[in-house]
C-alpha positions as protocol buffer text, in pm:
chain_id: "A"
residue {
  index: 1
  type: UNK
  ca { x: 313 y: -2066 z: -318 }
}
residue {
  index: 2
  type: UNK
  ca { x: 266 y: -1713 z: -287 }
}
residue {
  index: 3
  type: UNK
  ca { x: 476 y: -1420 z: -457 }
}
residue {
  index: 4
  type: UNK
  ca { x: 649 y: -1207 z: -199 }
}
residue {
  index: 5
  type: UNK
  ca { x: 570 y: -839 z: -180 }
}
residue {
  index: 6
  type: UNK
  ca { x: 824 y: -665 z: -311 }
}
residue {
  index: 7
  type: UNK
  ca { x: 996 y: -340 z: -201 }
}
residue {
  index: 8
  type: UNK
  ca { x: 733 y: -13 z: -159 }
}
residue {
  index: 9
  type: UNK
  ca { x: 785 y: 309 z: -255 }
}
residue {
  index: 10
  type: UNK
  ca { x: 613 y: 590 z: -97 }
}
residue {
  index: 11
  type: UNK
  ca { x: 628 y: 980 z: -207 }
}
residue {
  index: 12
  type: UNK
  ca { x: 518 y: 1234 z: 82 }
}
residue {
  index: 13
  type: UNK
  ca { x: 678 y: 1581 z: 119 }
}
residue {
  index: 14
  type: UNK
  ca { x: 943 y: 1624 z: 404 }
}
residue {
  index: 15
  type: UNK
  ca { x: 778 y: 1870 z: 547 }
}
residue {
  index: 16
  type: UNK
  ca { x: 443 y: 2066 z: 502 }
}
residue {
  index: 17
  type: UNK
  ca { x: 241 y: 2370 z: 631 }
}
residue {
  index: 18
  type: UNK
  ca { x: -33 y: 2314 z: 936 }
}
residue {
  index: 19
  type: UNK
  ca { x: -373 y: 2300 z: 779 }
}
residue {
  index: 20
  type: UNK
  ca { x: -160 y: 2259 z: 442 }
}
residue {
  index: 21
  type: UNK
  ca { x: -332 y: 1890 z: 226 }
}
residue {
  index: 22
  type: UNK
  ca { x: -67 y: 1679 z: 110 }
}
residue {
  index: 23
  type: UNK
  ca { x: -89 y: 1384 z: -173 }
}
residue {
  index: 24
  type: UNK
  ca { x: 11 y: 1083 z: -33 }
}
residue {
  index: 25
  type: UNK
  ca { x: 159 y: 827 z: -325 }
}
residue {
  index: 26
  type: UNK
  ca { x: 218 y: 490 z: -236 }
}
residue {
  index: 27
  type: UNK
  ca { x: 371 y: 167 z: -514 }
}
residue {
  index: 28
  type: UNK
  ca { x: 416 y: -145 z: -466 }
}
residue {
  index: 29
  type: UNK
  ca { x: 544 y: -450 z: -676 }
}
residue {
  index: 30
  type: UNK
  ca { x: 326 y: -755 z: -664 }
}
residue {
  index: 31
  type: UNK
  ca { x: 206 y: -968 z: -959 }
}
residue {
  index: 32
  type: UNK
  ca { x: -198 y: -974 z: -781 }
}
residue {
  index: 33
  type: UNK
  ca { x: -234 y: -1298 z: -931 }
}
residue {
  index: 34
  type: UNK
  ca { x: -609 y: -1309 z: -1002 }
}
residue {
  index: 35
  type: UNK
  ca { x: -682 y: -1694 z: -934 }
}
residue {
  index: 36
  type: UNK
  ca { x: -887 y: -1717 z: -1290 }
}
residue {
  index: 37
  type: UNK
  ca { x: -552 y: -1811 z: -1517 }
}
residue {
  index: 38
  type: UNK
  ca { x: -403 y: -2109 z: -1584 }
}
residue {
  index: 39
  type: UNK
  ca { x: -52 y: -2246 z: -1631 }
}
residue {
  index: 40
  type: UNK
  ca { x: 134 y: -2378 z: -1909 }
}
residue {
  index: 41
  type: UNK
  ca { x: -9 y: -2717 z: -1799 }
}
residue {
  index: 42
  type: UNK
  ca { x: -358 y: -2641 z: -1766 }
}
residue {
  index: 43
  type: UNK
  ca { x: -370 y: -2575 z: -1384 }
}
residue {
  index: 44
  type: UNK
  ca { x: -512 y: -2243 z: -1212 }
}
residue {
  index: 45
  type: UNK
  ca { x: -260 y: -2012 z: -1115 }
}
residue {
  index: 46
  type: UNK
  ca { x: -382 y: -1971 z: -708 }
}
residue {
  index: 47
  type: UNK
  ca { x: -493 y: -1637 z: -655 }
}
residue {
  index: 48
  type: UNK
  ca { x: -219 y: -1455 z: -476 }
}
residue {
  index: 49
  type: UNK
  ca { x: -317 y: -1042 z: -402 }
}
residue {
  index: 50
  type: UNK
  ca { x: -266 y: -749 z: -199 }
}
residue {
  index: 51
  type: UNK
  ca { x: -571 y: -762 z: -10 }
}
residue {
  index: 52
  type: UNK
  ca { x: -559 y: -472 z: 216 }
}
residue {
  index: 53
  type: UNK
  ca { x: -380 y: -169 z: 250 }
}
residue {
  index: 54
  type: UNK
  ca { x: -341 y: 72 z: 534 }
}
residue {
  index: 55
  type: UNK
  ca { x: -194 y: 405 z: 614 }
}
residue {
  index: 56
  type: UNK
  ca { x: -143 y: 552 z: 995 }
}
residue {
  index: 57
  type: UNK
  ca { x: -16 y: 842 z: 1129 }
}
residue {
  index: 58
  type: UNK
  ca { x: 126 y: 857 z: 1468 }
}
residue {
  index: 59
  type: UNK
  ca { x: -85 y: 538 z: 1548 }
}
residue {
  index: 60
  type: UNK
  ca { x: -431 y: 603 z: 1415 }
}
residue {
  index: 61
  type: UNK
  ca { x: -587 y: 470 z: 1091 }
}
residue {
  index: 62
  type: UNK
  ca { x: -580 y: 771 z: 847 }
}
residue {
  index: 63
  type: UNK
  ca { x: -683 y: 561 z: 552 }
}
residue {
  index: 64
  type: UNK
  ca { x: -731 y: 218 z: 442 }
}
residue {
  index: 65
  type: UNK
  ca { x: -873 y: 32 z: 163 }
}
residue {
  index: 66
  type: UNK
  ca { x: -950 y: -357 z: 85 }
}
residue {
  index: 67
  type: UNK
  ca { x: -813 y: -436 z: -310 }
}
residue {
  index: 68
  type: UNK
  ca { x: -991 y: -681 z: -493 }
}
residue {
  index: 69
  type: UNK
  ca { x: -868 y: -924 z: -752 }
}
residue {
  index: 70
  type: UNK
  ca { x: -951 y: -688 z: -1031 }
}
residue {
  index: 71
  type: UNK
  ca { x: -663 y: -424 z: -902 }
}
residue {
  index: 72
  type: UNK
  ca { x: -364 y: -437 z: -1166 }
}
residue {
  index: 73
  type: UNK
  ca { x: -64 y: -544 z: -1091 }
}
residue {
  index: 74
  type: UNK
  ca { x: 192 y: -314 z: -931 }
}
residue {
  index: 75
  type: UNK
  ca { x: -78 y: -159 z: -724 }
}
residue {
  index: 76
  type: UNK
  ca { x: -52 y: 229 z: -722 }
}
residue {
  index: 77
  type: UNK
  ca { x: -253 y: 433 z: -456 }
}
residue {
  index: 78
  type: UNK
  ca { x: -272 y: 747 z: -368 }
}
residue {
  index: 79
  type: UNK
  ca { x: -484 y: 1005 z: -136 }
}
residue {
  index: 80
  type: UNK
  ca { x: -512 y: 1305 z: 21 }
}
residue {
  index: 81
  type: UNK
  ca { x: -400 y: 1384 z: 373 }
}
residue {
  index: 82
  type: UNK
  ca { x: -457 y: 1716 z: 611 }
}
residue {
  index: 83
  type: UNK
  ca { x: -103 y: 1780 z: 811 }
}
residue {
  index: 84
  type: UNK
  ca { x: -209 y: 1904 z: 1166 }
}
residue {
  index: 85
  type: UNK
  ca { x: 121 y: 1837 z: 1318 }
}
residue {
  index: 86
  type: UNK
  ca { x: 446 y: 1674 z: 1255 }
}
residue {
  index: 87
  type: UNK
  ca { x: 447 y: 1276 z: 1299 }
}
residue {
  index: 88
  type: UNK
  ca { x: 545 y: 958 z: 1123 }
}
residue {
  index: 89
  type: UNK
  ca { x: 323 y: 735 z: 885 }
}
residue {
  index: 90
  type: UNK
  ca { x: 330 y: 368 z: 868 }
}
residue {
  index: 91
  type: UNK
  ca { x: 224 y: 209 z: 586 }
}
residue {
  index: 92
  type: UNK
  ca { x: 121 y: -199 z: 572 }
}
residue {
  index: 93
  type: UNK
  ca { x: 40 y: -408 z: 280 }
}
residue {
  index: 94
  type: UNK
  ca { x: -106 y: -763 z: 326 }
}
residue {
  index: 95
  type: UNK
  ca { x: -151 y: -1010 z: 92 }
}
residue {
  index: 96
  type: UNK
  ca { x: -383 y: -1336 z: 84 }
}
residue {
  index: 97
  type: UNK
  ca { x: -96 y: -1562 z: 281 }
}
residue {
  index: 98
  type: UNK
  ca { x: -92 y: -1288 z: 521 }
}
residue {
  index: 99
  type: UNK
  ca { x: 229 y: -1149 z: 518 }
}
residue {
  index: 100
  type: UNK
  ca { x: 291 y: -797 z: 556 }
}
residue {
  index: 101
  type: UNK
  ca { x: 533 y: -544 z: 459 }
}
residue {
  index: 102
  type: UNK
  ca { x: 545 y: -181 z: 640 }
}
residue {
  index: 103
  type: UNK
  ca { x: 745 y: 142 z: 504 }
}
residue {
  index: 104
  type: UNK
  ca { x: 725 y: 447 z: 790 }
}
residue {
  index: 105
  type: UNK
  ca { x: 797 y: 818 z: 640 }
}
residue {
  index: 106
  type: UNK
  ca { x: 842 y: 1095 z: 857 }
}
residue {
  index: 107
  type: UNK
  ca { x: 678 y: 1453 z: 804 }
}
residue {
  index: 108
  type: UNK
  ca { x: 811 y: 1798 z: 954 }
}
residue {
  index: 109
  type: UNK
  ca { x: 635 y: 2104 z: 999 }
}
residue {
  index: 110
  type: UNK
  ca { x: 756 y: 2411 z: 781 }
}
């Protein structure tokens, strides 16, 4: 059985500058289970990752990535993002069973 994704946590500013580039920092908690270990009772562990991750602002695809079993746990990402206008971001993280889990941040113009 699959471990749920846990809760993200996602660091953008409130607001930012036109033209101004922004880090975007993204966490999540998930044990990406490799598939290559075994259990107390000699069994493998199923593999059980975060296979993809995508970012979208105001609807389009800004950034996305596929994670591979060799991604620690916990996975961390982060990348860079040019602010042309105020809008909202939706992030989505999907592991091997499929599920999915979104966090949306808003950013303002200063």
């Amino acid at each position: 059985m699959a471990a749920p994704i846990g809760q993200p946590r996602v660091r953008i500013p409130a607001q930012a500058r036109a033209g101004e580039v922004i880090e975007i920092r993204t966490l999540i908690s998930h044990i990406m289970e490799t598939g290559q270990r075994r259990d107390q009772a000699g069994a493998i562990i199923p593999r059980d990752i975060i296979k993809r991750f995508e970012a979208k602002f105001d609807g389009q695809l800004v950034f996305a990535m596929d994670l591979a079993s060799a991604i620690s746990a916990n996975p961390y990402i982060a990348f860079p993002f040019k602010v042309e206008k105020a809008g909202t971001f939706e992030f989505t993280w999907i592991n091997d069973a499929g599920e999915e889990r979104k966090a949306t941040n808003d950013i303002k113009l200063a």
